[in-house]
N, C-alpha and C positions, 0 to 999 in steps of 0.2 A: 174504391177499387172493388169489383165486384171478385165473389170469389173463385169460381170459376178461371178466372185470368190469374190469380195471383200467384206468385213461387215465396215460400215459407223454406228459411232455410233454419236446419236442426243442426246443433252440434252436441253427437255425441251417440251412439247406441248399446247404450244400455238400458234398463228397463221405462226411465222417463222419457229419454229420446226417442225408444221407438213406440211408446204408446202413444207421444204430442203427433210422430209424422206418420202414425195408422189412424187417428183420428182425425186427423186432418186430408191425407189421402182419400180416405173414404168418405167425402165432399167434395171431390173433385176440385182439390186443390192441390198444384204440382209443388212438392217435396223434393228440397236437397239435403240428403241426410249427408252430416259429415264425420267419419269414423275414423281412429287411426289404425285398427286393424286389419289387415294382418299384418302390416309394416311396422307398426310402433305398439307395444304394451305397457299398461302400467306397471308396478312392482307385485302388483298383488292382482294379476291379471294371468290365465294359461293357457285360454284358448281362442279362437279366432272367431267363435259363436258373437252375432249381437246376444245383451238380454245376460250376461254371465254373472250367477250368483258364485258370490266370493266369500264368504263366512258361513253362513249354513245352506243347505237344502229345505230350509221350511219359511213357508209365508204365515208361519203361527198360527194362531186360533179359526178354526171358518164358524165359528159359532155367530151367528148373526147377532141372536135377542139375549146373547150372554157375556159378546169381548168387543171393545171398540176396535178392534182391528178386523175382528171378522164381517164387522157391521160396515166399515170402510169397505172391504170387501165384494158386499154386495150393493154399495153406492156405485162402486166401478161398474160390477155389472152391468148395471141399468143404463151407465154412460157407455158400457160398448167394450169394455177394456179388454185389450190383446191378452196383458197377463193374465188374466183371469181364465181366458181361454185356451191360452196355452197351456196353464195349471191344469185342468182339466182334463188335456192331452195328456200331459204327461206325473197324473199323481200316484203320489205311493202311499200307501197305507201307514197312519202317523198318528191314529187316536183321532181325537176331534180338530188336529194341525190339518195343515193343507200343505202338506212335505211332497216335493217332484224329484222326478231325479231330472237333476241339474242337464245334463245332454243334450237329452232330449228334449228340454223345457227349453233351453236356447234356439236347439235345432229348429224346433217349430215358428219359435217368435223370428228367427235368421229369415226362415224360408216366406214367412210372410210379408215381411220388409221387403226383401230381393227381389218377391216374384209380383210385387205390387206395380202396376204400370204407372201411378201414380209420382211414383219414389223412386227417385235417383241416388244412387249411393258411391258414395266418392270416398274412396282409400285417403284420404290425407289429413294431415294435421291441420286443423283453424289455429294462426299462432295469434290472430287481433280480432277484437269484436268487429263485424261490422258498425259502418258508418251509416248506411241505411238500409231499408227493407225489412220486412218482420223476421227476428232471428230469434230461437227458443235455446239457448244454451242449455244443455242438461247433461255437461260433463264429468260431472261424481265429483267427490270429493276428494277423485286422485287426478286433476285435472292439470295437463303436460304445462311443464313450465311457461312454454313461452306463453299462453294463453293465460296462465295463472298470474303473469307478471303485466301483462295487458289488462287485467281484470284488477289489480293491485291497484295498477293505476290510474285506473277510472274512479273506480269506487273506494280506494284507502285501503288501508291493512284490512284483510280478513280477520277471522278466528279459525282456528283448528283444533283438533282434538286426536284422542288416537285411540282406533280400532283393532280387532281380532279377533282370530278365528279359530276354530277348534279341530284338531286331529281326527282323522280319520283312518280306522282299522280294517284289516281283511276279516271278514268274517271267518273265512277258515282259522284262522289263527286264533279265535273265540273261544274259550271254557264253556261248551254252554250248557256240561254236566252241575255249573258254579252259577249259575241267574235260573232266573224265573220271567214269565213272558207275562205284562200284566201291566195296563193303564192306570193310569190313576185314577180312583175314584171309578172304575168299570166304566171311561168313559172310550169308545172306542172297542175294536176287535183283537185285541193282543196283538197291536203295532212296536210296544218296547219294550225290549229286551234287560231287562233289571238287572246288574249285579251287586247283588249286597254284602255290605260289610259289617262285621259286630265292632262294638266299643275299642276292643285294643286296634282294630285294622284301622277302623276309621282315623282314630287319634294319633298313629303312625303316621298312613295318610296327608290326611291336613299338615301337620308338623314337618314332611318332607317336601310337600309342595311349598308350605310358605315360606320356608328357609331354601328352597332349588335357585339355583344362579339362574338369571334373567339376560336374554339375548339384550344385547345395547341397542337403541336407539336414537339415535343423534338430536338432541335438543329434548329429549323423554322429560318431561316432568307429571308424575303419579295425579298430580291434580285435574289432569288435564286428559283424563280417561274418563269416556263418556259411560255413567250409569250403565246403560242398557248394554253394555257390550264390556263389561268387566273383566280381567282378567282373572280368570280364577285362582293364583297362585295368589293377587291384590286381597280377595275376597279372604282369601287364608288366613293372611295376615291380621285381618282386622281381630280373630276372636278364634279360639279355639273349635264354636258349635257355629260359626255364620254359616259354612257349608252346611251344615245339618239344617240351616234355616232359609237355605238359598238352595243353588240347584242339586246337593244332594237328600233332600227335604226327603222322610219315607211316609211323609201321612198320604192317607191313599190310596196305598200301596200294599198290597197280602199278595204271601208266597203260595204255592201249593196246599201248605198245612193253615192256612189262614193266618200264618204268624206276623208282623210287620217287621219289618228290619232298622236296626239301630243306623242304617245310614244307607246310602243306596245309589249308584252312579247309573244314568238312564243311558241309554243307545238305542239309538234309530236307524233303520235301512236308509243306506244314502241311496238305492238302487232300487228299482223296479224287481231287478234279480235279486237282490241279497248280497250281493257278493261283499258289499260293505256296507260298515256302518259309522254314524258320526257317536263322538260321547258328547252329548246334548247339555252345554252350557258351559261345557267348559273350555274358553275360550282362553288362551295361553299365548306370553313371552317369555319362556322359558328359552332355555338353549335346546337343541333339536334329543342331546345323547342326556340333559336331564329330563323331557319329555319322557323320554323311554323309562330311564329308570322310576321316575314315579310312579308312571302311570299304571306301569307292568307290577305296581303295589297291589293293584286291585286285584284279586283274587282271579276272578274270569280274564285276566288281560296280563296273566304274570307272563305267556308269550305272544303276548299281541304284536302285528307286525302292522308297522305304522305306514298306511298309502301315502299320507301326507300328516305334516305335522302342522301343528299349528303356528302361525305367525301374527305379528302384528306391525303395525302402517299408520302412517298419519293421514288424517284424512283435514282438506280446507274446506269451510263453507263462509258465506257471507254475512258479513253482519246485517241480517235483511231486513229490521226492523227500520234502518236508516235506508236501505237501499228500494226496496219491495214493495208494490203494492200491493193487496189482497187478492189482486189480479194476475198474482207474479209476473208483471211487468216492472218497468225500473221506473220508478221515479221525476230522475235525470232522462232517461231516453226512452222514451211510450214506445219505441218500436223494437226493444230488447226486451226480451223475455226469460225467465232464469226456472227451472225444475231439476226437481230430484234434491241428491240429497245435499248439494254443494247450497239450496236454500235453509237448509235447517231445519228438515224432516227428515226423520230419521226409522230406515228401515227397509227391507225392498216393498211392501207395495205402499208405506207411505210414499215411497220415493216415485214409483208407477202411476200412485192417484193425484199428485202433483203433475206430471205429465199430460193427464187429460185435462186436467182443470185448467191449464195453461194454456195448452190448444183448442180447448172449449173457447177460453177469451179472445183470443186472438183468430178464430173463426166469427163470432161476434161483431170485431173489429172490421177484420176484413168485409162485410155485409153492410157496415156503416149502421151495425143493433148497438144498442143500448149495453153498457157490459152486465154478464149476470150477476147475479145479488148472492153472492156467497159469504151467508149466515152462519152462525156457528150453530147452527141447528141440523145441522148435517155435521160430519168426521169432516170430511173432505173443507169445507166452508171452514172449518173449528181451526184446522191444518192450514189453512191461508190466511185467518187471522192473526194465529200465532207465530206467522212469520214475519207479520208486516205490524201488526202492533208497535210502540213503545214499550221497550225490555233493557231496561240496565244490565239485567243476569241474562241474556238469552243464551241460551244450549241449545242443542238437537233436540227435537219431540218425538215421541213416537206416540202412536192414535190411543188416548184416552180419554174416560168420559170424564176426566177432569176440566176438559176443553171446551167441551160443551155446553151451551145455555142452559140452565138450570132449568128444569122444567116449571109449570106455571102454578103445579101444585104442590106440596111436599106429599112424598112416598118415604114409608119409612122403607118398605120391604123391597130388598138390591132385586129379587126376580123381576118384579113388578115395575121399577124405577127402570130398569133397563130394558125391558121388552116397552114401554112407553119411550124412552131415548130411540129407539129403533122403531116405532111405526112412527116416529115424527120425522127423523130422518130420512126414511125410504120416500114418505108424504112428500117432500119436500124435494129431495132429491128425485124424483121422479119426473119433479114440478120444473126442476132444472135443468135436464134431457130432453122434457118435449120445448122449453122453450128452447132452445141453441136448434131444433131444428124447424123451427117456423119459418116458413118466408119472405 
């Protein structure tokens, strides 16, 4: 099937689905994106935008030659990626993060999708895989029942885990005679707003969140919250100082008078404006009226007034090591394609550079090419082995140079070993862009 003729149908637009049906649009291949908004929402869904970040406003690190996420990053680049673009549109000042304000970051990725001639987009639920044709499912890991129960039963019980998000305050309502403005380690232009606490706050602190009643969950078990996205009241629990050694950590960190602070809760512009700000890590099942009284513990936040609070969600993904190929195709049926984070990558632009990786292959396919050779010597390649490997323990990954082929020499020194992880990857991943467009 040449490509040109062929229709690729997408379910789902969020940040993998529309970057599998803009990479594939933009090869003149006709796209049927299928969404359930505006008529149906998930639970932890608010607005009608494709592309909508649901737990923070930051795509973390853009450091290339210093975080495998920023290095993913710029592997997207290279391949073309919407998100990437969009970021771009719409970033806000966040240190060496790459933090948008959410709206507008949708707004643009929406507007691209919609006004694409390419891409036809259809308000409705997919409740069954298809039976034939090439299909990229990339419906997150809050994916509506009936599809979730058709996917059940193709491929066996899933796994799932449970996610959350962190509150968000008006800036007006901010102390901000009680913080100090100042990155960690001077990295960045004074994007976060610091409020610190001394020894008795802090210990207050910790001790009321780790003992604060927790909103119920239906089937909730503590085991089954994924690392990266912790609870911070969980975090409490474990240890009196784990906050002081997790995300209220103050190394880095000097006040006006150069002083450090004994503990330190960060805040980030959720907005291009200001008008709000998220508290950066701390992600909460709390009930909504102990949200408040904890958090209003913090000195700068004793009348914070909360835009949104934090929740948390279960989220499904697949056991893809059984299911996946490295190609994120399936296994059982070459003509099913599965991205984002319902594979077991974990994170928004893990979950975005699974998108194009997917429709990189299945553009491949459709040409009757050879499929690409995705190495773990790129993030992106590291990310598709780790979903389709053999894994007793699999969980969700998020891009680390844990993932990657060890390089061919020992480096002891991390600057050096990682700006070498990164001209090999770029080497490589470059190597992988120009082929997908040969003809």
């Amino acid at each position: 099937m040449e490509g040109k003729d062929a229709q690729v149908t997408v379910i789902g637009a969020g940040l993998a689905g529309c970057e599998a049906a803009y990479y594939l649009a933009n090869r003149g291949v006709r796209v049927l994106l299928l969404e359930g908004k505006p008529r149906k929402r998930s639970p932890a869904h608010s607005s009608d935008l494709f592309a909508e970040l649901v737990c923070s406003n930051s795509l973390k690190s853009d450091d290339v030659y210093g975080n495998a996420c920023g290095l993913l990053k710029e592997e997207m680049r290279l391949f073309g990626s919407l998100t990437m673009e969009a970021a771009a549109h719409a970033r806000v000042p966040a240190g060496g993060a790459l933090a948008v304000e959410r709206e507008a970051f949708s707004a643009y990725v929406t507007q691209k999708i919609r006004g694409h001639k390419k891409i036809a987009c259809e308000c409705r639920e997919a409740e069954t895989l298809p039976e034939e044709g090439f299909c990229i499912v990339a419906t997150g890991p809050l994916t509506f029942d009936a599809l979730a129960r058709d996917i059940s039963r193709t491929f066996g019980e899933g796994l799932h885990f449970y996610d959350a998000a962190a509150p968000i305050v008006a800036a007006e309502s901010i102390d901000f005679s009680k913080t100090f403005v100042a990155d960690r380690y001077g990295k960045g232009s004074g994007d976060y707003v610091n409020c610190p606490l001394d020894k008795e706050q802090y210990e207050a602190f910790a001790a009321a969140l780790a003992g604060a009643e927790r909103a119920l969950v239906h089937g909730f078990d503590k085991r089954e919250v994924f690392e990266g996205c912790m609870p911070a009241e969980i975090l409490a629990a474990r240890g009196k100082d784990s906050l002081r050694f997790g995300m209220m950590k103050p190394v880095g960190l000097y006040d006006e008078n150069g002083k450090r602070p004994y503990a330190v809760v960060q805040l980030r512009k959720e907005n291009a404006a200001g008008t709000a700000y998220n508290l950066v890590g701390f992600q909460t099942n709390l009930k909504f009226g102990e949200q408040a009284r904890v958090f209003r513990m913090i000195p700068a936040l004793q009348n914070a007034e909360f835009l949104r609070y934090g929740v948390m969600h279960r989220n499904t993904y697949l056991d893809s090591p059984n299911v996946l190929c490295a190609d994120y195709s399936c296994k059982k049926y070459p003509h099913l394609y599965f991205a984002g984070q319902i594979t077991g990558v974990e994170g928004y632009v893990e979950s975005a550079g699974s998108g194009i990786a997917a429709a990189m292959n299945v553009w491949q396919k459709l040409r009757g090419k050879p499929p690409l050779c995705w190495t773990d010597e790129t993030v992106s390649g590291a990310l598709a082995r780790y979903i389709s490997l053999p894994n007793a323990d699999f969980q969700p990954m998020n891009a680390n140079y844990g993932i990657l082929r060890p390089l061919a020499k020992v480096v002891r020194d991390k600057a050096e070993k990682r700006r070498l992880f990164a001209e090999r990857a770029l080497a490589r991943a470059g190597e992988l862009a120009a082929r997908a467009e040969e003809t």
